[in-house]
N, C-alpha and C positions, 0 to 999 in steps of 0.2 A: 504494500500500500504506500501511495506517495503522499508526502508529511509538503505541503508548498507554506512556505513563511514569504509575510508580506514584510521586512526589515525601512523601515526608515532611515537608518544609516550602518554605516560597516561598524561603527560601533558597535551596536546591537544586534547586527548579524553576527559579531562573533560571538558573544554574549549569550544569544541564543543558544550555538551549536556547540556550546563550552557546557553548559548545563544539559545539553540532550544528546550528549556525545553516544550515549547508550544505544541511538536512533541515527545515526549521521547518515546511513547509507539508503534512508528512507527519504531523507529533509532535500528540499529543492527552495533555493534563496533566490527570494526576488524584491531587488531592491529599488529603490526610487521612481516606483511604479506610479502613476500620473491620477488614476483612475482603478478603484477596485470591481468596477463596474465591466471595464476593458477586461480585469486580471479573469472575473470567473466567467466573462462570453468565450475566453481563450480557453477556460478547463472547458467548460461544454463541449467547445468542438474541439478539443483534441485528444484528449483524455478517454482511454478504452474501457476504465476501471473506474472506480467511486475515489476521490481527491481528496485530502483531509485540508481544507482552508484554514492558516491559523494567523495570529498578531502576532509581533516578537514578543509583545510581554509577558506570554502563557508559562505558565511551568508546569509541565507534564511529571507524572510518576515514574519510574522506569518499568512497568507493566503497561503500559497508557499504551504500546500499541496491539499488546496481548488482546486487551480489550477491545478495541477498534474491531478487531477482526471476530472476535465473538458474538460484537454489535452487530457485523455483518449478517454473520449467517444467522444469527439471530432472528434479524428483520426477511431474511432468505427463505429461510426454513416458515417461518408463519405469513409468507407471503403478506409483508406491507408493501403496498406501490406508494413508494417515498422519492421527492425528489432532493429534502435534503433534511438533515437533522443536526440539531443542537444542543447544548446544553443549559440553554435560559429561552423562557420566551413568553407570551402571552396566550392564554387560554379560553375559550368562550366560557365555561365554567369553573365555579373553584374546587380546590385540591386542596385535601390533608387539614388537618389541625387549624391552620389559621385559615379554614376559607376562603383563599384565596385563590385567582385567576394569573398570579405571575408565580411562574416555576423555575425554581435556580438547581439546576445542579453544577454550582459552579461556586469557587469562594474568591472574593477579594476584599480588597479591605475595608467594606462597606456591609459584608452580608455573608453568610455560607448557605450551603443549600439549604433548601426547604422542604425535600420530599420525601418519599423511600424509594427502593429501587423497582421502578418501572414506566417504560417509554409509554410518553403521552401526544394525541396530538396538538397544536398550539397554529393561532392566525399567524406567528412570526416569530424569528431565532433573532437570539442575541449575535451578531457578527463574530465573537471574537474565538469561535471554532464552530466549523461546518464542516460537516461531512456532507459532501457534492455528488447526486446521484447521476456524473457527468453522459454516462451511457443513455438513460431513460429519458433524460431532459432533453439531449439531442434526438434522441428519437421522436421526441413530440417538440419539437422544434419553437425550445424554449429559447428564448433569449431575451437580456436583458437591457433598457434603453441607456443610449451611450452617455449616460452623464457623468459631471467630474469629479472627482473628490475621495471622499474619504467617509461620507454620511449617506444614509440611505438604502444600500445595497444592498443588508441582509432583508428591510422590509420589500423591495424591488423581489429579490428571489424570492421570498415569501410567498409574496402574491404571485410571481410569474408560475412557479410552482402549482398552487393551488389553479392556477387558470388553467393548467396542461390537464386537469384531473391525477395531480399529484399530491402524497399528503404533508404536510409538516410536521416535525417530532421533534419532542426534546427525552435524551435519554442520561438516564447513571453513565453508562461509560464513557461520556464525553467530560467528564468531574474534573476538571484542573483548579491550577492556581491561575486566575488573573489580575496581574496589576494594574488595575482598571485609573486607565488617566482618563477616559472618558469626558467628555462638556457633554451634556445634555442639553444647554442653550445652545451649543452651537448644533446640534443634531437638528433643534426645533427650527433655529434659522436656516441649513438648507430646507429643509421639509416647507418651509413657504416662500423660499425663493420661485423665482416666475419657472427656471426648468423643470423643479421638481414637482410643483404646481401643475406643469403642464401634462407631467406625465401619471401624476396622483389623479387629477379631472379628467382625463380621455380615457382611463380604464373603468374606474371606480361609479359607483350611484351612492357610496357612504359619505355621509358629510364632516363625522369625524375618526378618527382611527385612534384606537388604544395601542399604545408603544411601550415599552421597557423604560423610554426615556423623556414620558409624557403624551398629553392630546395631538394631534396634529389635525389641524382644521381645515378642509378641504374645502378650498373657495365654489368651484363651480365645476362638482361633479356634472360628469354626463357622461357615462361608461354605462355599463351594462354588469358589471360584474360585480354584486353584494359578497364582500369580503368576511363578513361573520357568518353567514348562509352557507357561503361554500366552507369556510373550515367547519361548521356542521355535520355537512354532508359528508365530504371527503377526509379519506384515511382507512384504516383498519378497519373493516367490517367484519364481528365475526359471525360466522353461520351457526345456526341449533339451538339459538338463544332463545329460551321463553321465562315470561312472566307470568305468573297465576294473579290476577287482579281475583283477589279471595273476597266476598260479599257473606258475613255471618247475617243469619237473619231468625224470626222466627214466625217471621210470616205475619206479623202484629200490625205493621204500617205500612199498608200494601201499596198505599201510592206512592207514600216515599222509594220502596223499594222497585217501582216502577220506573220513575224517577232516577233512580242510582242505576237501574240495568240500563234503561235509555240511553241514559249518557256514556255509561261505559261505550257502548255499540259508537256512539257518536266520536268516540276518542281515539276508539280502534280503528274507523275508516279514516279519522284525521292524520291518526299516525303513518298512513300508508304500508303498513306491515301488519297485518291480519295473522302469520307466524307467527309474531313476537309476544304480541297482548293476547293472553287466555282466559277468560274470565269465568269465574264458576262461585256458586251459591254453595253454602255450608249452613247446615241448620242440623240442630236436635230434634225437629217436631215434622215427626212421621203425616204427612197427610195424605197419603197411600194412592196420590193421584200418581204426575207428571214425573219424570224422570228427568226433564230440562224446564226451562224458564225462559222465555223470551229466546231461547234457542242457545240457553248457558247452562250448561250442568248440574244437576242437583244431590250434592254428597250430603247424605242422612246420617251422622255418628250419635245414636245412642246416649242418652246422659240418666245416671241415677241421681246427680247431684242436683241441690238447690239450684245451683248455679249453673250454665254452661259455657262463661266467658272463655273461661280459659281452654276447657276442652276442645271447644270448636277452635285455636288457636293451632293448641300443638296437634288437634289429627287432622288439620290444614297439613302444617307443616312435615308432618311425618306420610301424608299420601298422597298428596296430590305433588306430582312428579313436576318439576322444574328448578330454573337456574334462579330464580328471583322470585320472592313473596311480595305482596302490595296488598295490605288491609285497609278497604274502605267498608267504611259502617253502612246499614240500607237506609240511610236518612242523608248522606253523606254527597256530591254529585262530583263529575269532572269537568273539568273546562278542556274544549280540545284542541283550544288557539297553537298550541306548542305542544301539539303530541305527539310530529314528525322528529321536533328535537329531541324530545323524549326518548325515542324511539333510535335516535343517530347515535347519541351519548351514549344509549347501553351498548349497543351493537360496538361501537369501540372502546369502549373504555376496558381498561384490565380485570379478570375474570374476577367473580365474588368481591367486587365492591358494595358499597351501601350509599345510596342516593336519597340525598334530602332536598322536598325537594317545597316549593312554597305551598301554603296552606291558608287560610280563612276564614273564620265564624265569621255566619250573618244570622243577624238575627232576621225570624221570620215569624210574619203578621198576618194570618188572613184577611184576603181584600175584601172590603165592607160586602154584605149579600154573597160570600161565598160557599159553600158549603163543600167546596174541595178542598182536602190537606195540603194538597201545592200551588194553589191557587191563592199564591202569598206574596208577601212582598217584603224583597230579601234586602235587610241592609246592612254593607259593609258592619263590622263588629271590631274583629283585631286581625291583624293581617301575625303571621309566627314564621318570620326568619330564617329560614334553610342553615343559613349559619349562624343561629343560635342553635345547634345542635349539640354544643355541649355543657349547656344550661339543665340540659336532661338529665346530667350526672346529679345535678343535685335535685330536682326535681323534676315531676311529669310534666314539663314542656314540652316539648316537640308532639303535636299531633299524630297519633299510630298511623292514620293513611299520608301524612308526611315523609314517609321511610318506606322505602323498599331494600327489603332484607334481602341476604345472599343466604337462601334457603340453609344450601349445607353446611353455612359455619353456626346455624343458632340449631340445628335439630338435635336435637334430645340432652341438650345443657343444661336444662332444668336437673337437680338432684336429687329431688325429695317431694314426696306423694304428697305432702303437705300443699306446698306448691300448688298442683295442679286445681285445689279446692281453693283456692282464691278467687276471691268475686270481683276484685277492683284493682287497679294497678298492671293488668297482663303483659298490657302494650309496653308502658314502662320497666317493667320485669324483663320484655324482649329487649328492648333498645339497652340497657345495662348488660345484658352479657353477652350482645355485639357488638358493645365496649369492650369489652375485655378477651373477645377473641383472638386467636392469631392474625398478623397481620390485616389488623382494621382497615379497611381504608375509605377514611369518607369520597364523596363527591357531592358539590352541592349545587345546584340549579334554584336559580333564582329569581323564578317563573312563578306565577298562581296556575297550581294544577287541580287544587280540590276545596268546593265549597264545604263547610260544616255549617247543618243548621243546629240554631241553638233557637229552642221555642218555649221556653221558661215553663214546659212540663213537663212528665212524662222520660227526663232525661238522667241519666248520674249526676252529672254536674249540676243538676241542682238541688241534689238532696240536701236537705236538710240534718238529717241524722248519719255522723261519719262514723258510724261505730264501722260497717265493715271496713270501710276504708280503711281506719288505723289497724285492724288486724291484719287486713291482706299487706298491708305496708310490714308491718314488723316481721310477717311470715317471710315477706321477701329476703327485708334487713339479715332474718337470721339465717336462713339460705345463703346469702352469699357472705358471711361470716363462715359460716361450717365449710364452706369452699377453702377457703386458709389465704393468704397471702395478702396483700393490698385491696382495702377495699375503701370505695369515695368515700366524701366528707357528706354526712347525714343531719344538714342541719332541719331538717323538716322532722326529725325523729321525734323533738322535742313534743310534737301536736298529737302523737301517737297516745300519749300518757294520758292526753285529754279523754278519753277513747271509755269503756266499760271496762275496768279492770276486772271483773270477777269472768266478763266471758274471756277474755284471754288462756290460749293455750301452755302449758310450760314451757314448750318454746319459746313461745311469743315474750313470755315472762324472761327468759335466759335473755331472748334480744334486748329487752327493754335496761336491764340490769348492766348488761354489758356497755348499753350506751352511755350510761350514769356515771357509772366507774371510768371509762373516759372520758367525759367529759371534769369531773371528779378532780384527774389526774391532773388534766389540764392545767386547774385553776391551783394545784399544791405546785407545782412545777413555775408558774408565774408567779406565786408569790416568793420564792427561794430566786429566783432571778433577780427578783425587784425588791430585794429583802424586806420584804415585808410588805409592799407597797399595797399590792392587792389581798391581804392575808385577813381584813376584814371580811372579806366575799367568797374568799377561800369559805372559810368555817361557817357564813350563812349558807352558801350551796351546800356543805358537807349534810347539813341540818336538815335541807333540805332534799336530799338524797337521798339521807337516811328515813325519812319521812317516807319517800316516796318507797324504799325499799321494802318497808313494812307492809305496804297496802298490796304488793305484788308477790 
């Protein structure tokens, strides 16, 4: 594989190849080159093999071309039609922990990366290492317009790329050191000089573009080419992917669930992939008719228990065969504006992800003289954040049809029969121990996909009496206590207490006590720090603890 460095002066050309002498018979020095623009039209058409574009300022590992070449076949062997890939770039959606749209695999002295290891696609690479998929581009007879400089280039390949129906990727093995001299002002000022101008407006229909290095505001599109659409579309698509869009019901609000099938159907055509979205009805309550519903599946599982939240849950997940869960409730509806992108995003994204994805109470009124359940009038309520998804850790935030689970990392994580007799909390139950899965990985989209109505009866959320709540909550608590190792910070525990102590199980009891004694701990621990400071409060909690321990 050939290493081409773009050198500014013999200074740093030697500099370079003093530090990656490990590589010297890979590296090809080009120096006082006018135009980067010129440097990669010349790898497209000459270049038989994939080109590794770099700066002088990079500092590679001495494995870095090990790597390269595993990135290769990598992208080989799972067939991506790539026409270049990087190690930084921008995202239509966000990625990992910080919910974010800009992806680093790359360190300098401003930032280190931010992902874990797996190639994503992105509307744009950072310049300062590209892997050039010089063969393909020339065969689809890419090239790029002749402008001068030193700014631009990578977003110029970006889009040229993407216009060929090729995709853009930022991967782990392109991880270096860059000593980022960078001007971002000066990035912005070509980007609205008149040439660049002219060739941002004769492609493009976006008015402004998202960059690594800021907005850049595109005076007078007239192109044709929607640049967040197309990295939508294109990249990795994989095949045999499906979604079980899972509907619990028990048959009680039959317009609603009318309503919730309807739009399912309306989401699945919108998606354009009828493969992918599967939707099927799960209910306890045998009514010995139809075997399907509006032309969706009808799985009947059995319930002895009071309850059958949670049942209908895990014999979801444990039989109905797919790659991805999706719990919407049958009061619940979809919007199907974005159900292609929906639908693009999983098809590429890395296998057993978990997508969070936008959600909505509205509250809903019957319209004067109505005497149908849907025949309402829906208004906005609180809109809930895709990335506030780890607001959940501490509480039931995040909306359960907000989340679509990777089937096989939550199936049968539950450890104890206790569990599955919980009446409240299921969905929350699920989203904490696809926290703590092996390699988690969010994705967040942040789109309105699903209405909740909220109609002030008839509903959990608005009971008045929380006893089951705090049981099914401490049930949880001590389930993943008995798991053993780290577990979140439970400041909602405290509400638990409020709860019916005498119906409390010994478990429940063990949880409860446990949380005391830590917290307990806590407050003896800060006052020996603060010698004394807080040792007033210490010994009223202890009082109070002690109080509370008797009554449990």
């Amino acid at each position: 594989m050939k290493i081409i460095v773009t050198a500014g002066s013999e200074e740093s050309e030697k500099a370079f190849l003093k530090r990656h002498a490990f590589a010297a018979e890979s590296i090809v020095v080009r120096r006082n080159e006018k135009s980067l623009f010129d440097v990669i039209n010349s790898i497209i058409e000459g270049e038989s093999e994939p080109v590794l574009l770099v700066h002088d300022d990079i500092y590679f590992n001495s494995d870095f071309e090990d790597r390269v070449e595993e990135l290769l076949q990598k992208v080989s062997d799972e067939d991506y039609e790539w026409g270049v890939i990087g190690n930084a770039g921008i995202a239509n959606n966000a990625y990992g922990y910080r919910a974010s749209n800009i992806i680093r695999y790359v360190v300098d002295p401003h930032e280190g990366a931010t992902l874990s290891a797996r190639i994503l696609p992105v509307r744009m690479i950072d310049g300062n290492t590209m892997l050039i998929n010089a063969p393909e581009l020339r065969k689809r007879n890419v090239r790029l317009p002749s402008l001068s400089g030193f700014q631009l280039y990578d977003l110029a390949l970006s889009i040229e790329s993407l216009k060929a129906g090729l995709g853009v990727f930022v991967s782990p093995e392109l991880l270096c050191y860059h000593d980022n001299k960078d001007n971002p002002a000066s990035f912005i000022s070509f980007a609205e000089s008149d040439e660049a101008q002219r060739y941002l407006g004769a492609n493009l229909k976006n008015t402004y573009l998202e960059t690594l290095n800021g907005i850049i505001k595109v005076r007078e599109p007239s192109g044709d080419f929607d640049w967040v659409e197309a990295t939508a579309r294109i990249g990795r698509k994989q095949s045999g992917i499906h979604v079980a869009i899972v509907v619990r019901t028990q048959f009680k609000r039959p317009e609603q669930l009318f309503r919730t099938l309807t739009s399912i159907r309306s989401f699945i055509a919108s998606s354009q992939d009828a493969d992918l979205f599967q939707c099927h009805v799960v209910t306890d309550v045998n009514t010995g008719k139809e075997k399907e519903m509006y032309g969706f599946p009808i799985h009947y599982f059995p319930c002895d228990l009071r309850d059958s939240r949670f049942l209908l849950v895990s014999e979801a997940i444990k039989n109905i065969l797919s790659d991805y869960i999706w719990f919407v409730d049958d009061d619940d509806w979809l919007f199907p504006n974005s159900a292609e992108w929906l639908a693009n995003t999983i098809r590429s994204a890395p296998s057993a992800s978990t997508f969070f994805i936008g959600t909505e109470h509205f509250i809903e009124k019957k319209l004067p003289g109505s005497e149908s359940l849907i025949q309402t009038r829906a208004v906005p309520h609180q809109y809930f954040p895709p990335s506030d998804l780890f607001k959940s850790i501490y509480t039931n935030h995040i909306p359960f049809s907000g989340i679509i689970f990777p089937r096989l990392k939550i199936i049968g994580r539950w450890s104890s029969s206790e569990v599955e007799k919980i009446t409240m909390f299921e969905d929350w139950y699920l989203q904490i121990l696809n926290f703590q899965s092996d390699n988690f990985f969010p994705i967040t989209i942040n789109k309105l996909f699903v209405g909740i109505s909220i109609r002030g009866i008839g509903q959990t959320v608005m009971l008045k009496d929380r006893t089951e709540w705090y049981k099914s909550e401490s049930t949880i608590y001590y389930d993943l206590v008995k798991k053993g190792g780290m577990i979140f910070s439970i400041p909602r525990m405290q509400t638990i207490a409020n709860g019916s102590s005498p119906s409390l199980s010994i478990d429940e009891r063990k949880a409860l006590k446990s949380f005391y004694k830590a917290k307990l701990l806590k407050y003896k621990i800060l006052s020996f720090l603060t010698f004394g400071g807080p040792r007033g409060r210490y010994k009223e909690r202890k009082r109070k603890y002690r109080e509370k321990f008797r009554k449990l």
